[in-house]
N, C-alpha and C positions, 0 to 999 in steps of 0.2 A: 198967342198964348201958349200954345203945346209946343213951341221951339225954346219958349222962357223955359217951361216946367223937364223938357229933354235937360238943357242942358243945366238945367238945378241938380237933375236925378244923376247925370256923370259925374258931374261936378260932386255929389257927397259918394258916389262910388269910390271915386280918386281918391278922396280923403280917407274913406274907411280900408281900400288897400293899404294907403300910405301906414297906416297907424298900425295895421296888422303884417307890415312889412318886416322881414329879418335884418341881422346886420351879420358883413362876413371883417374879418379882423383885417386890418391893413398892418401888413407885416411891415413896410418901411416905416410908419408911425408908432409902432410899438417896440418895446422892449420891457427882458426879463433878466434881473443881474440876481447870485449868489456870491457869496463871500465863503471863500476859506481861511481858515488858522491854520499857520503850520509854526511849528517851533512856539507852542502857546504864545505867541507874540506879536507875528507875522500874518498879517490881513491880507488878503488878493481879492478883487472885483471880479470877477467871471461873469460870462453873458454866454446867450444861447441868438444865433442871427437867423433864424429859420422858422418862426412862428406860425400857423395858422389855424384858424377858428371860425365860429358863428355863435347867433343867435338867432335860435326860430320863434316864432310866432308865438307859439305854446310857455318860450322862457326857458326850454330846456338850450344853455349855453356848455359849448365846450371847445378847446385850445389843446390843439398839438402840437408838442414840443420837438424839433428834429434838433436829438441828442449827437447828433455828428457834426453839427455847428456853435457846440461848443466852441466858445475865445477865452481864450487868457491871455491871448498878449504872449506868449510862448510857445511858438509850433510845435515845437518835441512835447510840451505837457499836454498839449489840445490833443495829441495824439494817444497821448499815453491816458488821459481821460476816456478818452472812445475809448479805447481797447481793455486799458485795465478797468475801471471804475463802473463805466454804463455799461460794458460790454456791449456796444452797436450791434456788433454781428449780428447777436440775438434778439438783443432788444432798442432799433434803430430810435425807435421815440419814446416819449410819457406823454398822455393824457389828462389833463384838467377836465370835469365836467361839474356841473351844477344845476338846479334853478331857478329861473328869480322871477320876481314880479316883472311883468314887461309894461302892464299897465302903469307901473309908476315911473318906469321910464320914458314911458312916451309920453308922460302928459309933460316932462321937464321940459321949460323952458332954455334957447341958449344961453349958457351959461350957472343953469341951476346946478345943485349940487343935491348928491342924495347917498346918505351913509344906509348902506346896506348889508345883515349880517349874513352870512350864508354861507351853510354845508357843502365845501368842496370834497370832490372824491379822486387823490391824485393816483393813477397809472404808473410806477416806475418799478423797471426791472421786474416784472410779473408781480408786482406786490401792488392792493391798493390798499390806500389810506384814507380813512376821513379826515377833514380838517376843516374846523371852525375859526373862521376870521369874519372880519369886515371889510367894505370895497365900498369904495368911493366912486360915484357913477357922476357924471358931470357931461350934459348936455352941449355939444360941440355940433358946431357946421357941417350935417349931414351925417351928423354919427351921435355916438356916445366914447366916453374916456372913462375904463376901467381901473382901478387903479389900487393896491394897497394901503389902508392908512397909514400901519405901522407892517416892521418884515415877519413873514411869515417862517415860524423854528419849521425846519424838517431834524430829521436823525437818520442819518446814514442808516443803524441798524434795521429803522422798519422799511426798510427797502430791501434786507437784503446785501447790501452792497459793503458790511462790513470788509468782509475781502478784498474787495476793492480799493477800500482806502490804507488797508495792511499795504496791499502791491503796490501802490502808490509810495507809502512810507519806504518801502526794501527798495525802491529803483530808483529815488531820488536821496536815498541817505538822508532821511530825516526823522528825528525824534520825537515824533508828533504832528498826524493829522488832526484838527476838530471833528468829530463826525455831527456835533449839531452845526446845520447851516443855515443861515437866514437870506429867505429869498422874497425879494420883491419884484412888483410891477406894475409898470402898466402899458395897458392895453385900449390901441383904437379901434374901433369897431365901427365901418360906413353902412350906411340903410340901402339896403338890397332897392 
């Protein structure tokens, strides 16, 4: 009878690790794309290939972004982004952080779905920002999938980075950058 009741009491220990377990982001399963306008007309996809993140126990979640892995599909402008726009040198990443209920994702079944509103506070070019959206959490094979519902506006200016998109404008000869950008994503996250 006390080998039964052992291994009951592992047995719910395992489970209650399990449920209070973190998740760290799996950068090959995830992705984060922004769109620029130039010439009021002209759309371009951009992505960043460099993510990483977690989620601890508590719910405090956060995602860093390595601004030097910037894509566009154009090596001279991937460059001239680091250099002129984010300015790497100084400021190589931006930080996403937030909190969320952990409890309501762990109880999600796979495949559940769960629309979540929540206070992000982004990190870019020494400036932070709050930002209220929504994120769509959906219970996956060993993790969770974060995700956007709809893209998320940023503005150049609250970054700071007006400059940036000037210099951008003067070295590529063009009449106009957007400085609102819309940026979405999503994001895998595996249970620690």
């Amino acid at each position: 009878m006390r080998i039964k009741q052992l291994i009951l009491l592992i047995s719910l220990l395992c489970l209650s690790l399990a449920a209070q377990a973190g998740y760290q982001l799996d950068n090959t399963a995830s992705s984060l794309y922004f769109v620029s306008i130039k010439k009021n007309t002209i759309g371009e996809v951009h992505s960043f290939d460099s993510l990483s993140g977690s989620v601890d126990n508590n719910g405090a979640a956060s995602v860093t972004i390595n601004l030097t892995s910037v894509k566009t599909n154009i090596e001279i402008r991937d460059e001239r982004m680091k250099s002129l726009l984010f300015e790497t040198a100084a400021f190589p990443t931006a930080e996403v952080s937030t909190n969320i209920e952990v409890d309501a994702i762990t109880s999600l079944n796979i495949g559940e779905r769960l629309v979540m509103p929540v206070a992000l506070t982004l990190n870019l070019h020494g400036q932070s920002v709050a930002v209220q959206t929504q994120l769509q959490v959906i219970a996956v094979n060993g993790g969770i999938s974060v995700s956007t519902i709809k893209p998320i506006m940023l503005n150049a200016m609250d970054f700071g980075l007006t400059e940036g998109v000037k210099a951008l404008m003067e070295i590529a000869s063009l009449p106009s950058i957007a400085t609102a950008v819309p940026v979405s994503f999503n994001l895998v996250f595996k249970a620690d």
